[in-house]
LUMVEX-75569 format. One record per residue (C-alpha): residue in three letters; x, y, z. Coordinates in steps of 0.05 Angstrom, whole numbers, plus 5000, padded with zeros to 4 digits. Example, Ala and Ser with C-alpha at 12.3 -4.5 7.8 and 13.67 -1.06 7.14 Angstrom:
2
ALA524649105156 SER527349795143 
REM end
This chain:
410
UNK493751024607 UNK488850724659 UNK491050444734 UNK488049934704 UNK492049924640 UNK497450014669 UNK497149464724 UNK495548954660 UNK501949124620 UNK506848984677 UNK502348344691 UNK503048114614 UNK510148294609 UNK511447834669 UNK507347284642 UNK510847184583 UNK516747114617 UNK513946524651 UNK510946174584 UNK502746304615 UNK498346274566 UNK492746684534 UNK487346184579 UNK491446264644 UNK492747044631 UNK485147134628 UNK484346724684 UNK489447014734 UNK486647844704 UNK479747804707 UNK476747934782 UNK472947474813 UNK467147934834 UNK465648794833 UNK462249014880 UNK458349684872 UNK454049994932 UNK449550684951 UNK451550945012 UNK445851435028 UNK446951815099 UNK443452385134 UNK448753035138 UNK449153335207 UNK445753925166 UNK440453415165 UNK440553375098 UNK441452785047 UNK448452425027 UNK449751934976 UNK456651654964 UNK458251104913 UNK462950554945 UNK466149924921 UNK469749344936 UNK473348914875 UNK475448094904 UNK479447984839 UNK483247304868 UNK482146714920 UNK487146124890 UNK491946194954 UNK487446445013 UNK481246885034 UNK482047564991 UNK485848245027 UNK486448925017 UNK485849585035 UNK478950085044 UNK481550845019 UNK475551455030 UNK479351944983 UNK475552334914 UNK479351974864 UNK476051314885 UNK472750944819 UNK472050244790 UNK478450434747 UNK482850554806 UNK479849974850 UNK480949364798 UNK488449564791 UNK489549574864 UNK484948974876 UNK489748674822 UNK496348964859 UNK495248684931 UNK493447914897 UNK500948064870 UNK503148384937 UNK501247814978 UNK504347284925 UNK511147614927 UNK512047575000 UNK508646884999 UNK502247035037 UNK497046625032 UNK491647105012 UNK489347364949 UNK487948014934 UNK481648564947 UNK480449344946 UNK475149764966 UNK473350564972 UNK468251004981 UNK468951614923 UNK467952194980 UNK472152655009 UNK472852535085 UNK476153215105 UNK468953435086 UNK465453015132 UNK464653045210 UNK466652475265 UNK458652245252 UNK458352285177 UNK464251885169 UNK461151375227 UNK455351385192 UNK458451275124 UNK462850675150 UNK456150325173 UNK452450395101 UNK457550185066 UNK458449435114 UNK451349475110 UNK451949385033 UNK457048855039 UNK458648585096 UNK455347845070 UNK461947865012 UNK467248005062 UNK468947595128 UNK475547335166 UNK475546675119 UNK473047085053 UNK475447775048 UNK479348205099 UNK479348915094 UNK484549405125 UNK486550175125 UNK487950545068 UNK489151295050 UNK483551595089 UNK481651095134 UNK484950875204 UNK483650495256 UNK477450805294 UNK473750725220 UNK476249935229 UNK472949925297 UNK467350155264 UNK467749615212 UNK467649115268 UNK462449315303 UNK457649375253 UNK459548695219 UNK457648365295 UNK450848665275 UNK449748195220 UNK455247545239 UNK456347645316 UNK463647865335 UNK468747705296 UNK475048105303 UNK479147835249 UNK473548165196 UNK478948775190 UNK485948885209 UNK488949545226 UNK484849505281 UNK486349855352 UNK489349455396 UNK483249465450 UNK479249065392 UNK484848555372 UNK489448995340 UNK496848645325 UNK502449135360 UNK507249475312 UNK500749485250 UNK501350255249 UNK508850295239 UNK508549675198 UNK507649975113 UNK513250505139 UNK517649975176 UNK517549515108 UNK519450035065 UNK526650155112 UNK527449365112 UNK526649285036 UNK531549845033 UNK535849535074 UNK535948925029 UNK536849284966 UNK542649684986 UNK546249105024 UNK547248764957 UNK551749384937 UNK555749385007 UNK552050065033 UNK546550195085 UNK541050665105 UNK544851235136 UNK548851215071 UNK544751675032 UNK540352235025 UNK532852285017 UNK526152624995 UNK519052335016 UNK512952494976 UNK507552445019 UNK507652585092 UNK501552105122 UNK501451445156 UNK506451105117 UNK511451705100 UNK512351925169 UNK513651225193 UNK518351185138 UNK521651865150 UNK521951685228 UNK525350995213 UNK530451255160 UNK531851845213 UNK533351245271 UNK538150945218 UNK542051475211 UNK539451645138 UNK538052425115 UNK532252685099 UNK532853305074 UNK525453425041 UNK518253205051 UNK511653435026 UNK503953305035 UNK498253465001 UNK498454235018 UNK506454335005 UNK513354135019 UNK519654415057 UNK526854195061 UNK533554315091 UNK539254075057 UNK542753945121 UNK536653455150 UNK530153535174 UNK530353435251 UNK523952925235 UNK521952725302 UNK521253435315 UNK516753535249 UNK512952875262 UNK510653185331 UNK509353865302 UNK504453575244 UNK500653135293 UNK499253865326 UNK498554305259 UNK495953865204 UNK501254065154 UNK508854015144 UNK508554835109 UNK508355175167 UNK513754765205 UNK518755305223 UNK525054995209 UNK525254845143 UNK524155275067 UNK518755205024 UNK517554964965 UNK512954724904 UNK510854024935 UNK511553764859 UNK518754004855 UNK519953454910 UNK520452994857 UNK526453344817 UNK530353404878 UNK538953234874 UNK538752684922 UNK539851914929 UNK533351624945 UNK525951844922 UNK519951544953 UNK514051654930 UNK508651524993 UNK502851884958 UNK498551754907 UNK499051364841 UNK501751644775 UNK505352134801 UNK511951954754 UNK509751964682 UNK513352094624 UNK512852794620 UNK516852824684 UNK521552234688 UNK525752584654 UNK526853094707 UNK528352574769 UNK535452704793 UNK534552094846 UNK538451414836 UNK533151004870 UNK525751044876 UNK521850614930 UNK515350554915 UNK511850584980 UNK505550844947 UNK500950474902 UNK503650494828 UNK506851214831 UNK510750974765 UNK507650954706 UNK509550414653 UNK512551004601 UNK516351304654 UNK519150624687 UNK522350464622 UNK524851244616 UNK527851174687 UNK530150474670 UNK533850684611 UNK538351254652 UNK539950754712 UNK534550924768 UNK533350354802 UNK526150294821 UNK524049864879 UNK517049634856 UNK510049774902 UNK508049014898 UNK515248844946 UNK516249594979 UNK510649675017 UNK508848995021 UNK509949135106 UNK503449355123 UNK499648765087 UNK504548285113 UNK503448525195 UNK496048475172 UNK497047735173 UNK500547705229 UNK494148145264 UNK489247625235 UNK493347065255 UNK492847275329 UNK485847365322 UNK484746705302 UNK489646465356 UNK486746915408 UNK492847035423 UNK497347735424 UNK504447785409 UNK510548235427 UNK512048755388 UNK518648545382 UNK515147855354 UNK511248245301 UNK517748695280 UNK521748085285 UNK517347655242 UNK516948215182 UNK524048215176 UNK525147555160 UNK519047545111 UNK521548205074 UNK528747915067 UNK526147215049 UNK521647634996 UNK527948024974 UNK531647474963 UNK526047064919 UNK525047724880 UNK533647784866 UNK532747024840 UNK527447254804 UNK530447734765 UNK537647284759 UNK533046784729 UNK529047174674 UNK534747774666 UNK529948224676 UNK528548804728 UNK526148904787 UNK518848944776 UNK519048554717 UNK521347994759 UNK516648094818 UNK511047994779 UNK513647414744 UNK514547124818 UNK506947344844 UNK504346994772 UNK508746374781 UNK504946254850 UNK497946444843 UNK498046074769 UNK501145444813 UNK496045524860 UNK490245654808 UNK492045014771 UNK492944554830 UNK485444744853 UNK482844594783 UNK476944894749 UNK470044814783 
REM end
């Protein structure tokens, strides 16, 4: 099954729910524009480049479209749609008011130099920087992308509009970057655990857990669950995993990957398969990787009683109703990571306000929206007796579809 496939059945499984019908459901799935581009760049071997990028707008009805920009191999019009799809979702379920985008460039930017990827960044604006803008479409980090290729973003989107900051979030601070943005996918994930386990009496430090995926928002998340007291006792990247049973000291990892690259050759710690990390006996998986990663020819094998979903859809639709069936409780992508987009908001706002706030302000402010969120997404699934994810779609639909029919057709 397809991102894309997949994306559509939790979307029509909502919608019944909430009586849409077969006008509204093709309405609501079908982007509002694909965007295909040649990126052509001269090599530092001086020879030729072409990369293939895209950007998919697939809803407006509640604000200017947002979404990541991910440089990574996997990147094709399959994979964008669904996540275009995701973040219109994303932002609906913690009441944003933005729709949803995604973009990528199919290349693989360990390959590629400082230049290159400079170089890259600029062809692709250059191919559509008149589709995005801060009132249109708002682009932001993604695997593979950070905020220097954001300043880059900016700049060359001056070339064409004159400076306009709030074109990207994720930005660095220098260039109107919101304080607490790179903490923020990491920080949402802790506060949405928070929530969940506060409805069964229990917090953080309560339990133990394994992180798939060891980047931007796994480290944050790692640090964070560390602070609270929680146990991690396993992480992994792309190149392998290690664990100690009795807690990895993960402020001391955190500063030994931003030296070494990789958590394999961190001293203190075993090795092990990375894809055994997901098979692990302890309380709390979190997948911060890639998508897919849980089908259901491994669901089986998951020992964990929850799963956050900090990456993009890590779950598969066979294996959700596998892991469903035994008890897991999964956390679902469109509320979990739902941090990062919703201190992107808070970046643009400033920009617009010209105006920077405390980072206590910015942490402060995500809080309340992830427990307001929480709390819409547990009435949610009172209401339609239905699961988690189930029921945070059927909350995203219920808002764009209000929003859709209130501006009409023309």
């Amino acid at each position: 099954m397809s991102a894309t496939e997949a994306t559509y059945r939790n979307f029509r499984r909502a919608s019944r729910l909430v009586g849409l019908g077969n006008r509204e459901e093709l309405q609501l799935i079908t982007p509002k524009r694909e965007i295909k581009v040649e990126c052509t760049i001269e090599l530092d071997t001086g020879t030729i480049g072409t990369y293939v990028g895209f950007r998919v707008q697939h809803d407006d009805a509640r604000g200017p479209m947002k979404g990541g920009i991910r440089y990574h191999p996997a990147v094709d019009p399959d994979e964008v749609n669904a996540l275009a799809s995701l973040m219109t979702w994303k932002t609906a379920v913690v009441d944003l008011p933005y729709g949803g985008a995604k973009g990528g460039v199919n290349c693989d930017p360990r390959q590629l130099t400082g230049g290159e990827t400079q170089r890259l960044t600029r062809a692709f604006v250059e191919g559509i920087h008149d589709l995005i803008g801060p009132d249109r479409d708002i682009p932001a980090p993604d695997m593979g992308t950070d905020a220097r290729i954001m300043a880059w973003i900016v700049d060359e989107y001056a070339k064409f509009h004159g400076y306009s900051p709030g074109v990207v979030t994720g930005k660095p601070i220098e260039l109107g970057g919101s304080l607490g943005r790179e903490a923020a996918t990491g920080r949402g994930v802790l506060l949405a655990m928070e929530n969940l386990f506060a409805e069964e009496g229990k917090e953080v430090k309560d339990f133990t857990y394994a992180i798939q995926g060891f980047g931007n928002v796994g480290s944050w998340a790692a640090r964070l669950i560390a602070e609270s007291g929680g146990t991690v006792v396993a992480v992994s990247d792309s190149r392998g995993a290690i664990r100690n049973p009795d807690g990895l000291d993960i402020a001391a990892l955190c500063e030994f990957v931003a030296r070494e690259r990789a958590v394999s050759s961190y001293p203190d710690a075993d090795n092990f398969p990375a894809d055994d990390l997901l098979y692990l006996d302890v309380d709390v998986l979190i997948p911060a990787a890639l998508g897919g990663v849980l089908t259901r020819h491994n669901a089986g094998d998951v020992r964990a009683r929850y799963i956050i979903e900090a990456a993009n859809h890590p779950v598969t639709p066979e294996a959700d109703e596998m892991l469903g069936e035994r008890g897991i409780v999964i956390l679902p992508d469109i509320y979990a990571n739902a941090g990062g987009v919703t201190v992107s908001y808070m970046e643009w706002v400033q920009n617009i306000q010209h105006y920077r706030w405390e980072e206590e302000r910015v942490n402060g402010e995500l809080r309340k929206t992830m427990k307001k969120a929480f709390i819409d997404l547990k009435e949610s699934a009172t209401s339609h007796g239905c699961d988690l994810r189930t029921a945070a779609f059927a909350l995203a639909i219920s808002r764009v579809a209000r929003a859709t029919a209130l501006r009409g057709i023309g």
